[in-house]
C-alpha positions in Angstrom: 47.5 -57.4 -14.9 50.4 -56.8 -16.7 52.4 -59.6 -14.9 50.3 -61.9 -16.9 51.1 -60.4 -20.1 53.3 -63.0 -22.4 54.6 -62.0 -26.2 54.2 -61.5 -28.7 50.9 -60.6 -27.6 47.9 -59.3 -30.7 46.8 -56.9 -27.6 50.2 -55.1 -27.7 51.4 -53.0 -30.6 53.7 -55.3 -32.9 56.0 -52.7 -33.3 57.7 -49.5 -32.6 60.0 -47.5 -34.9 63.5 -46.3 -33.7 66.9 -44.5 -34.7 69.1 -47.7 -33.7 71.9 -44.8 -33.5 70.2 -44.1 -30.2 70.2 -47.3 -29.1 73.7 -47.5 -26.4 73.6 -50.9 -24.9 73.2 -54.2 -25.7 72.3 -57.2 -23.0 71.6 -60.8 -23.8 68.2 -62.0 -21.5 69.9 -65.8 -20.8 68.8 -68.9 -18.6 65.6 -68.7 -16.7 65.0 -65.2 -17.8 65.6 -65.9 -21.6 62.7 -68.5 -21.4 60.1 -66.4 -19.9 57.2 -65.6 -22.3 56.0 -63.0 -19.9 56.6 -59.4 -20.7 57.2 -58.1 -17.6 60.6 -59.5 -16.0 62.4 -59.3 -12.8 66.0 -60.3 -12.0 69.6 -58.5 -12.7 69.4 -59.3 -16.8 69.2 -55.7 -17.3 72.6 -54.7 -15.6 74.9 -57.0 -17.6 74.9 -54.5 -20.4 78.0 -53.8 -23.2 78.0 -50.3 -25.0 77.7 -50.3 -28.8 81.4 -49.5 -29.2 82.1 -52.5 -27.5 79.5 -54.7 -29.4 80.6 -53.1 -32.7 84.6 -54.5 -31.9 83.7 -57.6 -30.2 81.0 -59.3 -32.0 81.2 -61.0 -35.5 78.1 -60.5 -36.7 78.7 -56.7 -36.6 82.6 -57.0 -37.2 81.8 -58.9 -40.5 78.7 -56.9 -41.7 80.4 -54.5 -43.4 82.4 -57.0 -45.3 79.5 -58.8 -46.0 77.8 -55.9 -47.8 80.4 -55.1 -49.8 81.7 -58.6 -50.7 85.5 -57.6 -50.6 85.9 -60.6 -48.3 85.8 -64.1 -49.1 83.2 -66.3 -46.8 85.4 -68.5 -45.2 87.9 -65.4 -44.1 84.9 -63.6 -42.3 84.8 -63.4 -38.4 81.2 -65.0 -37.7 82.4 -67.4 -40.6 85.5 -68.7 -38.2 83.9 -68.4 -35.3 81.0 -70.4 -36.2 82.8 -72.7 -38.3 84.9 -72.9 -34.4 81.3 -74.0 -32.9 80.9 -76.5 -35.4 84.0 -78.3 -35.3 84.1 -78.5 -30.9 80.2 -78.9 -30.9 79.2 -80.7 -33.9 76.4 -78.1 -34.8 76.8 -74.0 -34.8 72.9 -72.4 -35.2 71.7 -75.6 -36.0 74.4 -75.9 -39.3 76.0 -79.4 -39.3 78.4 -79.1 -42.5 80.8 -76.3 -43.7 78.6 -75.7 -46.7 75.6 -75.1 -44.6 77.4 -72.0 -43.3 78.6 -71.1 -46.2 75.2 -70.8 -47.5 74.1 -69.2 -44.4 76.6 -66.5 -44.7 75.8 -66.4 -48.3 72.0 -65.4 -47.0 73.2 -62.9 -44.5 74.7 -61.2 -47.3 71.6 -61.2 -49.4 69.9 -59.7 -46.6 72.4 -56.7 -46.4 72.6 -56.3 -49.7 68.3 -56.3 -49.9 67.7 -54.0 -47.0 70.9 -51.6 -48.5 69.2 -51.2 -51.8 65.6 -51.0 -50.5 67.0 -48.3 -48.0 65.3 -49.6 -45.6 63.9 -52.5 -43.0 60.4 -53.5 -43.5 57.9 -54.5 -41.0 56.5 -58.5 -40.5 53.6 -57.2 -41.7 54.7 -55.5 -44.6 56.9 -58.7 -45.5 53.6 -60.7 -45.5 54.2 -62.6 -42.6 52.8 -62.6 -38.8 53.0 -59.2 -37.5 53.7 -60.4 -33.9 56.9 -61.7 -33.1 59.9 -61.6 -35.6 60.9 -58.5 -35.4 64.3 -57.1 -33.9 63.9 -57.7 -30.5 65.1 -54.7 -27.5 64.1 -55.1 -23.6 63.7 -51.9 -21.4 65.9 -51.9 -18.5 64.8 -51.1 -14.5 66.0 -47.4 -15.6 63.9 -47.2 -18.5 66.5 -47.6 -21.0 65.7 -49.1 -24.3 68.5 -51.6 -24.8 69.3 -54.6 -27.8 68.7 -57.9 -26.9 69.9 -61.1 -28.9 67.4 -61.5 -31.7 68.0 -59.8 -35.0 71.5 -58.7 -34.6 71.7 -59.3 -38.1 69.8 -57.0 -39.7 70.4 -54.2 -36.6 73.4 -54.3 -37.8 73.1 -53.5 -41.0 71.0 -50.7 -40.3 73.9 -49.4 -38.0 76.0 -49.5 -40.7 73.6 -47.9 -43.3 72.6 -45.1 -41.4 68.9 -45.9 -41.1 66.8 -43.4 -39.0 63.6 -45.9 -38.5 63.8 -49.4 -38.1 61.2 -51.4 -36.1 61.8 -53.1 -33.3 59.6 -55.0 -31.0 59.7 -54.3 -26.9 59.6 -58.0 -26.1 61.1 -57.4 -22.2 60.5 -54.7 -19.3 61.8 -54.9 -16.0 59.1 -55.3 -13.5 60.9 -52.1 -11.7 60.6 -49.9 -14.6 57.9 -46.8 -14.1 55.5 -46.3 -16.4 52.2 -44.2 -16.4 48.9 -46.0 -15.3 46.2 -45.6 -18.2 42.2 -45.9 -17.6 43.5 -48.5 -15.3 43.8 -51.0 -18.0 47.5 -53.1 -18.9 46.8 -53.0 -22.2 46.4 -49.0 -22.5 49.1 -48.5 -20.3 51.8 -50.5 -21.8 50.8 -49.4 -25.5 51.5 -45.6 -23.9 54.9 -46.5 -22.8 55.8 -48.1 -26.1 54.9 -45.5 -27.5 57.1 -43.3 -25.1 59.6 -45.5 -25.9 59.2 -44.4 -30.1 59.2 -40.9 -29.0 62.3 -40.8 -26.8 64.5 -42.8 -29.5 63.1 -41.5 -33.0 
């Protein structure tokens, strides 16, 4: 049943590749819904959506990737740097930093990252990265509509492929809405969701 189906899961495919240029929407899966291991979802997470234009102008880790990459700006004068720097200073920790030279360092690594993926052209898989090849990738969720949209894990490096223009980066589906229609395969959840992933590639290569 593919109620019962939790992620990452080795039945699934690990991975699909996209143009994140096709990708229009972003929605954060929060609260109950964000702790759900099941892939199939219910609830209203999928209409609290933002477009990409708004995402791109609102959100630091976009706003400062840019800067990041091309080092112009110092740390401490980047947006995600205030902002978390904000966090840490009214909470006591931002992202599990509990010191200013934490986040400097962490910012420090984000820019590594661009600056890796920019010269290497491109993002590599888990797998190809040596590591687990389910879970850790870029995360999107498929709303009740059947649009692919981002979630909140791996903004960072979505970003950066925004910026560089990258026309395949691989994402894994790690959220459907239980309303979404899909085609029934050999009667088995397995075959059937691996079909709509791969649906899912095709529409937004």
């Amino acid at each position: 049943m593919l109620e019962s189906l939790r992620v990452p899961n080795a039945s699934l495919l690990p991975c699909i590749h996209i143009d994140p240029l096709k990708i229009e929407f972003k929605c954060n899966l929060r609260g109950a819904v964000q702790v759900q291991r099941t892939l199939m979802r219910g609830g209203d997470w999928d209409l609290a959506r933002k477009t990409f234009l708004e995402v791109e102008a609102t959100d630091p880790r976009y706003i400062s990737c840019r800067e990041l990459l091309e080092g112009n700006t110092p740390i401490e004068q980047l947006e995600e740097f205030r902002q978390l720097l904000a966090r840490l200073e009214q909470r006591g920790e931002a992202r599990g930093m509990k010191t200013h030279e934490e986040l400097r360092r962490y910012m420090l690594a984000v820019q590594g990252l661009y600056r890796q993926i920019s010269d290497a052209g491109k993002l590599m898989t888990q797998s190809e990265l040596g590591r687990c090849k389910y879970g850790g990738e870029i995360n999107c969720a498929v709303s009740r509509d059947g649009i692919l949209m981002k979630t909140d894990d791996g903004n960072h490096r979505f970003a950066i492929a925004r910026l560089l223009g990258l026309r395949s980066v691989p994402v894994q589906i790690s959220a459907v809405h239980v309303d979404v229609k899909y085609e029934r395969v050999n009667n088995s959840a397995v075959a059937s969701i691996n079909k709509f992933f791969l649906d899912m590639q095709c529409a937004y290569s």
